[in-house]
Phi, psi and omega in degrees: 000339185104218188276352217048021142259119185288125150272168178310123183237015153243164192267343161341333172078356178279351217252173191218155149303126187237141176298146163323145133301132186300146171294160172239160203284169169245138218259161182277132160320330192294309191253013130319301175298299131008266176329315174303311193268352152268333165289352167302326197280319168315307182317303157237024133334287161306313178278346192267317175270354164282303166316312196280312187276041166263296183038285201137214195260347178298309179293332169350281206326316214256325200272299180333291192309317201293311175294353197270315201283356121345277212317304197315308171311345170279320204267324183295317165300286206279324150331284178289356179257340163266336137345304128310326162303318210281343200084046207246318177249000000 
């Protein structure tokens, strides 16, 4: 493949040698998917409950929990992804 520098490849005088990017590791479907559904979920978690607590104090009651119910999602994210680390998924 060569050295892994590309040269400049217009005449413009502006341009640098730049190193190749490293390949990236790759991830399991499994836990792309994990990853979608939790950030889907954070997502409108957190906006369903910031909408629901413009309300008033009625809405709190309903807005907290909602924004509150993020963080599990997170924690279900970062589970499965070390979980995968160990070779599991």
């Amino acid at each position: 493949m060569g050295s892994g520098v590309h040269p400049d490849e217009d005449d413009d005088g502006f341009g640098f040698e730049t190193e190749a990017a490293e390949p990236a590791e790759q991830v399991s479907s499994v836990i792309a998917i994990i990853r979608i559904i939790a950030v889907l979920g954070m997502g409108l978690s957190i906006s369903f409950g910031l909408f629901i607590s413009l309300v008033g104090v009625k809405g709190l009651l309903v807005g907290v929990p909602s924004m509150l119910a993020a963080i599990p999602l997170f924690f279900l994210m970062q589970y499965a992804e070390k979980w995968a680390a160990r070779g599991r998924l």
